[in-house]
N, C-alpha and C positions, 0 to 999 in steps of 0.2 A: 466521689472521684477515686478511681482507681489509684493503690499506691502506684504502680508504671505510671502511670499519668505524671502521678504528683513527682516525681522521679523523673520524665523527661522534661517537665516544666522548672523544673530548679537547675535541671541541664543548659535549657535552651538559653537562660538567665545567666550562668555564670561562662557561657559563650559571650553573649554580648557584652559583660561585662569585661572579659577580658579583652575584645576587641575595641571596646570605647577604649579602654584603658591603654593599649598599645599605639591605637591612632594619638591620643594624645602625648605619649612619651614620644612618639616618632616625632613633633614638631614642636619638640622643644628646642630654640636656635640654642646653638654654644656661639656664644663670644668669639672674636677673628681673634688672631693673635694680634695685638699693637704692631702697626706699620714704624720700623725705624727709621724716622727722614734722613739720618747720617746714610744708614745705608741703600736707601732707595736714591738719594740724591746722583747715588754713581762718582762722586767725588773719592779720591784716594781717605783713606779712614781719617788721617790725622788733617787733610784741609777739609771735610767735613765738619769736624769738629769744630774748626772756624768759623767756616762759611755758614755753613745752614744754623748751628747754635749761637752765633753771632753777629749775624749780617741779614739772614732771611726768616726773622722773631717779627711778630703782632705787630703790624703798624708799618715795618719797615721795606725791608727785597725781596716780599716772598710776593708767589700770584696777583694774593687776595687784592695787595695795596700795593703795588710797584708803579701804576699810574702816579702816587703820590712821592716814590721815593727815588727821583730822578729817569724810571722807567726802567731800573735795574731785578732781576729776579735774581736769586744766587742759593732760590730753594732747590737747585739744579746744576748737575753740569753742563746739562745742555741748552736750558736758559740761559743761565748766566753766558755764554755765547749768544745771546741774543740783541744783547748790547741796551743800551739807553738812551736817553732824551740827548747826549753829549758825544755815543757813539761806543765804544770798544773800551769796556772796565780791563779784559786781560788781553794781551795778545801773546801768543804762543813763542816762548823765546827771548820775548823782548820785557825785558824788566824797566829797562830804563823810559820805558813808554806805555806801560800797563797802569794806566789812574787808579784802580783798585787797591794800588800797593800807595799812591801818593795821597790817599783818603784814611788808610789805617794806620799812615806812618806819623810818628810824634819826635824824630828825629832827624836833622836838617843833615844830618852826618854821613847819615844812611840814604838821601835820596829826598826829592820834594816832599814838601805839605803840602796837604789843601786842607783849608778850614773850613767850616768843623770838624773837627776828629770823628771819626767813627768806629765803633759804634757812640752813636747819635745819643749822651747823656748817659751812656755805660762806662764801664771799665773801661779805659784803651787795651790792646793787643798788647802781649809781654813780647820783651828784643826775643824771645824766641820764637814765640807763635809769628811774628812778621818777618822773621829769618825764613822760617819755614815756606811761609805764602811764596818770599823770592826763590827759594830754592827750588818749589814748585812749578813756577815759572819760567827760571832759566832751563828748566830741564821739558818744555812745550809746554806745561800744564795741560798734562796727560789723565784723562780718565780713568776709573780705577783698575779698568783691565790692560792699561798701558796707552790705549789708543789716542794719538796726538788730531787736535780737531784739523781739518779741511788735509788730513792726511790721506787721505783715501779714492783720489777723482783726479789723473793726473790731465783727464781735459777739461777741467773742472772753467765755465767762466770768471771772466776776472777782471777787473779795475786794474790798470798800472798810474799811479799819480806819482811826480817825479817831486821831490823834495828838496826844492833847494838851496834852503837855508839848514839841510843837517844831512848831508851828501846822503841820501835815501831814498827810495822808494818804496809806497805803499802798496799793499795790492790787498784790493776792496772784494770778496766775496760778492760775487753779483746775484745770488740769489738770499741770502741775508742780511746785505748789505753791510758787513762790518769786516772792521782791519781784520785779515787774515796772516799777515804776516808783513813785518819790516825787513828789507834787505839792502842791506849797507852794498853804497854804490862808489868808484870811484878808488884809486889805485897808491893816493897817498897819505898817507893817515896823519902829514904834519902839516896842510892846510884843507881849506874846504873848498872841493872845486866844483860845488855851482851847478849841480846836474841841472840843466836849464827843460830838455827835454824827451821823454820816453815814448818809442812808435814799437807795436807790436808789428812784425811782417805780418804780409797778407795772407799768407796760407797759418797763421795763429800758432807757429810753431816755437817761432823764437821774438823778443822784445830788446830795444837799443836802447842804450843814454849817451846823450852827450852834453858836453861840460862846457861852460862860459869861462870855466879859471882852470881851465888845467888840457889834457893836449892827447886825449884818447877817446876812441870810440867803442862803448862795450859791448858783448852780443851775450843775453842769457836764455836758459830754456825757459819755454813758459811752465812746461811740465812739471817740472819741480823748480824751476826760477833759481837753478844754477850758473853760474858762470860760464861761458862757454868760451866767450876769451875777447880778445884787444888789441885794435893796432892803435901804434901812434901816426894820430895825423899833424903832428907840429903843434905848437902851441899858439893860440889865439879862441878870442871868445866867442867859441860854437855856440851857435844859436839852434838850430835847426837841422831837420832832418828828411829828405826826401827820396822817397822808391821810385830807382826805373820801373817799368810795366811788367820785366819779368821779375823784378825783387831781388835780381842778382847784383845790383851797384845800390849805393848808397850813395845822396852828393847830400856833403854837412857843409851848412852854409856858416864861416864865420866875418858879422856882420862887421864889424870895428876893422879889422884888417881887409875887406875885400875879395877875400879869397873859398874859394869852393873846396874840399875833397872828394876826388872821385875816391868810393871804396868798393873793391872787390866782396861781398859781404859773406859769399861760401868760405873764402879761403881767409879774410879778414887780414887782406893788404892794401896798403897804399898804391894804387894807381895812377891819378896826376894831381896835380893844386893847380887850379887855372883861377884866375881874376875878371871878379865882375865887382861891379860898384855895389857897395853896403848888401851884400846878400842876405834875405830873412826868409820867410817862407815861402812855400811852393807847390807846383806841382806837374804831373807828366801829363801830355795828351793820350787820350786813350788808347791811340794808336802805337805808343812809346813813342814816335817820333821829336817830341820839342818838349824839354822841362820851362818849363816860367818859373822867372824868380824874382819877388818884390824888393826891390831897391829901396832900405827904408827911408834913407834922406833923398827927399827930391821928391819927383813928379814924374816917374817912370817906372815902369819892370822890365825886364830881360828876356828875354826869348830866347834859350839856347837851344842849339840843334844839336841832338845828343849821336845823332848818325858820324858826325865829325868827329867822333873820340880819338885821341885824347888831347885835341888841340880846341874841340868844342865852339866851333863859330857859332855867334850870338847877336842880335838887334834890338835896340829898345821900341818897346812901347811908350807912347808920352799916355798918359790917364786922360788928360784932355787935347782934344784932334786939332791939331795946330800949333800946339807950342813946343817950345825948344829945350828939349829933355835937361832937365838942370838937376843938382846934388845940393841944395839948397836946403835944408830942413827946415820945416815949419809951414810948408803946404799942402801936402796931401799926406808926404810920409806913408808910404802903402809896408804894408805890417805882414799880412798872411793872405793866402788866396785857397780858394776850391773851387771843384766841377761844380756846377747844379747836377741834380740828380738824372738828368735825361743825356748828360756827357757833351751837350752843346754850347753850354755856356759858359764861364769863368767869373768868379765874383772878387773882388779885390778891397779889404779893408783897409780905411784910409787913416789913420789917427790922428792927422792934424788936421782934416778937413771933416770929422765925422761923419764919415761918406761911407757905404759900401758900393762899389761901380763895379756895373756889370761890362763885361764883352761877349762880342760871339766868337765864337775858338775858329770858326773855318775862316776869318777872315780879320779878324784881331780888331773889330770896331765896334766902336764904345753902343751898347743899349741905354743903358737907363742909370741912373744915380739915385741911391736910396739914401735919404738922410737918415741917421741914427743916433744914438747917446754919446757921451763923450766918451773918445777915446777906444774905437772897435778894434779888438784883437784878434779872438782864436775863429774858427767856423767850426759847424759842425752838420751831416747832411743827413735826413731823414725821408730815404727815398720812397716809404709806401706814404707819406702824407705829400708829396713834392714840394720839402721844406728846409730852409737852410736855416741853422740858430746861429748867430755871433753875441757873444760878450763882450758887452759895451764896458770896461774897466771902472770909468773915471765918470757916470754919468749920475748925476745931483738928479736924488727923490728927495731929502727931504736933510731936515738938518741932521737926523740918525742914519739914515741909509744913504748910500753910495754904492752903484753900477745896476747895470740892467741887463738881463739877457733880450735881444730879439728876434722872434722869428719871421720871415721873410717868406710868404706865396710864391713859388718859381713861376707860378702863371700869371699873377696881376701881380706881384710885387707889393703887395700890401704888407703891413708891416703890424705887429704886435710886442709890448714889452712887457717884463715882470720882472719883480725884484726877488732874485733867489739867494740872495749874501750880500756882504761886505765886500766890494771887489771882485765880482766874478772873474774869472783870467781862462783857465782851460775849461774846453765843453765835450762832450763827446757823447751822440746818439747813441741810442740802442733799439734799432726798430724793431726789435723783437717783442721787447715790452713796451716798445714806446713811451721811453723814457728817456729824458734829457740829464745828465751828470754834469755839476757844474763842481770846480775847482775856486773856494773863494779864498783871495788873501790875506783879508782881514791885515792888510802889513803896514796902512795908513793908524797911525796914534788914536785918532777921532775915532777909529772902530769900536764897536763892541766888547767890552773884555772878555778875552778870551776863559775859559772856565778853566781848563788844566795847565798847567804850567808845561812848558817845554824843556826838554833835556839838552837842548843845544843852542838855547838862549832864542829871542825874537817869537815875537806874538804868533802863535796858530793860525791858522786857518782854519778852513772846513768844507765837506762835501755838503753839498744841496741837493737835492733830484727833483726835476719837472715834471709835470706827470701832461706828454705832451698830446696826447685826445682831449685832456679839457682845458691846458693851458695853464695850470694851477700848478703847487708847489705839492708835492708828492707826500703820503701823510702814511708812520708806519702802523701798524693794528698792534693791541697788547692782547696777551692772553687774557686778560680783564675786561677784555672786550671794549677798554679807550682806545683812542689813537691819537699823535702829536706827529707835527711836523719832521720831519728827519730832517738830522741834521748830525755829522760826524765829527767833530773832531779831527783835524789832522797836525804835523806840526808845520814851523812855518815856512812861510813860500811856497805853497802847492801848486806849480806853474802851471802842469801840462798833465792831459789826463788821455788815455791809450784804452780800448775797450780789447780783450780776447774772448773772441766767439766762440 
């Protein structure tokens, strides 16, 4: 062999050798840099510090195991808005109702317990580190770039549930389903006046309260659930609240004294007080022509003819065709009425007769009588299944449960029930998702105990949701891929509940 030979051959050799040699340095991985969960969490540095190294450890609120620990994650800021098995750990603003701080807190001075302390067999939080979580809180419990959660969507849907054992309203996130925010209702900060109930108007612009113990009717934006303002309509215990057709009046029925408020609701003046017997719920003919209003004592409702304003001539209905309209309590007692979804019919909840009685609107006579659970209150209408739901209050399942929701076929009148809570009381569809919101009051002793302690005394409540395609109670998914019943949390008395679309 030629030296050239021998020469390109030791060439061709330390070619390849250097190329085996470079493909293998080329894949050699480097190590990532360590992920910091404080700061990937998105939480501000120093609630990091709490939260993720104290709360979302092996075992307890992080992804992995939040099925097991209450269904709370807090390896996140955005989790941790995702709420748990009990409903809303922080709520933005609100200290005096964020559980998260009544689970770390080991001092009665500073605000509720709940036992056990947590962290779960660790150190407790130092009075500073739980300084800090409230301070955090009162200030929205803002993300670390400042951003306050559901700050961002002011047509955002929403829950209004009216509070009315601690003058408040809730407003539920309708696509996370948790307290978005608490906002103090009501004009007198030295008694509590009983917001009894909350209606969003129908163009979803703005939401009312009205009070059983106190003598005002409020109008807030939904936008940002500002105050927009208040007239005085006298004092007596407002029950109720009903829209003329174009949304421009408001008539607040107060049931105890007799008396209606007509209200101006653009300009938010008093217009007349006329007198009907025990006025409770209601509603307009779709033509605006004639409001109905259920008379609760007795065996009657009202027919007013709203074309007559402001003197409002009126006629009663008797419930059943022949008798002698009487104020009597303790026979049919009619509670709350609504359309059927087709605008021809009227349905009428009885509470002393556990009756829902239907009429025809064009001619004010009786259909059909649906017997029910004891004690039917609120309605609610869900027009693409042609279905109406009422809460039965007061109706016996079992010796642990009490009340039932039922739904109601507008076409056969068939009837179905399910137990969603302690008390169901306010309902309100959402035929978007087709889903039923129920208001439970859990306010009966025999209830449930309640899991959080309340800031304004009297046993909690809580939301439910029906999941109304299969009739079942509505179940939320975790990132762990379990899921559990939903169920929220609210505080007590959650009478009335208002959907904005």
């Amino acid at each position: 062999m030629s030296a050239n030979n021998q020469s390109m051959k030791k060439l061709h050799f330390l070619f390849a050798f250097l190329f085996l040699f470079s493909c293998k340095y080329d894949t050699v991985e480097v190590p990532p840099e360590p992920i910091d969960p404080v700061a990937a969490s998105n939480f501000p540095q120093d609630i990091g510090n709490i939260l993720v190294n104290k709360c979302a450890t092996a075992g307890c609120h992080n992804s992995l195991s939040r099925s097991y620990a209450g269904g709370l994650d807090f390896s996140t800021w955005d989790l941790m808005f995702d709420g748990g098995r009990n409903g809303t750990a922080v709520i933005p603003y609100s200290v005096e109702n964020s559980y998260l701080l009544f689970s770390v807190n080991t001092d009665t001075l500073l605000g509720p317990v709940l036992l056990p302390t947590m962290p779960y067999l660790e150190d407790h939080l130092s009075s500073q580190e739980y300084t800090t979580l409230v301070n955090w809180i009162a200030d929205g419990a803002p993300k670390k770039d400042g951003f306050i959660k559901f700050s961002d969507n002011p047509n955002r849907r929403k829950l209004y549930i009216v509070i009315q054992g601690c003058d408040k309203v809730a407003v539920v996130d309708e696509a996370s389903k948790v307290i978005m925010r608490y906002i103090d209702v009501g004009n007198n900060p030295n008694q509590i006046e009983s917001p009894h109930q909350v209606r969003v108007s129908e163009d979803g612009q703005y939401w009312y309260v009205v009070f059983i113990n106190g003598d005002i009717l409020q109008k807030f934006r939904t936008s940002d659930d500002s105050l927009v303002g208040e007239v005085n309509i006298t004092s007596a215990a407002w029950n109720t609240l009903v829209f003329s057709s174009s949304g421009d009046t408001g008539f607040v029925n107060g049931t105890v004294e007799g008396i209606i408020a007509a209200v101006n609701l653009n300009s938010m003046t008093l217009q007349n007080l006329f007198t009907i017997s025990y006025p409770h719920g209601g509603i307009v003919s779709p033509d605006g022509r004639y409001m109905y209003v259920t008379s609760q004592n007795g065996n009657f409702i009202t027919k007013v003819d709203l074309s007559t304003a402001p003197f409002y001539d009126n006629s009663t209905i008797v419930l059943v065709p022949g008798a002698i309209p009487s104020t009597s309590a303790g026979t049919y007692d009619p509670h709350e009425m609504t359309l059927t979804p087709d605008g021809t019919r009227y349905m009428v909840s009885c509470q002393a007769s556990n009756e829902v009685r239907v009429f025809q609107l064009s001619n004010d006579s009786l259909l059909a009588v649906i017997n029910v659970g004891q004690y039917p209150q609120e309605f609610t209408v869900m027009p693409s299944l042609n279905k109406v739901y009422i809460s039965c209050t007061e109706a016996y399942v079992d010796a642990n449960r009490k009340g039932l929701v039922y739904s109601i076929d507008c076409s056969t009148y068939e009837t179905d029930s399910i137990y969603p809570g302690f008390q169901p009381h306010g309902v309100v569809a959402d035929d978007n998702s087709k889903l039923v919101y129920v208001a439970n009051l859990n306010s009966d002793p025999t209830g449930p105990p309640p899991h959080h302690a309340s800031s304004c005394g009297g046993r909690n409540g809580n939301l439910s949701i029906i999941d109304a395609t299969t009739f079942t109670m509505y179940r939320k998914q975790l990132s762990d891929g379990n899921s559990f019943q939903y169920k929220c949390e609210l505080l007590p008395a959650p009478y009335f509940i208002s959907l904005r679309e």
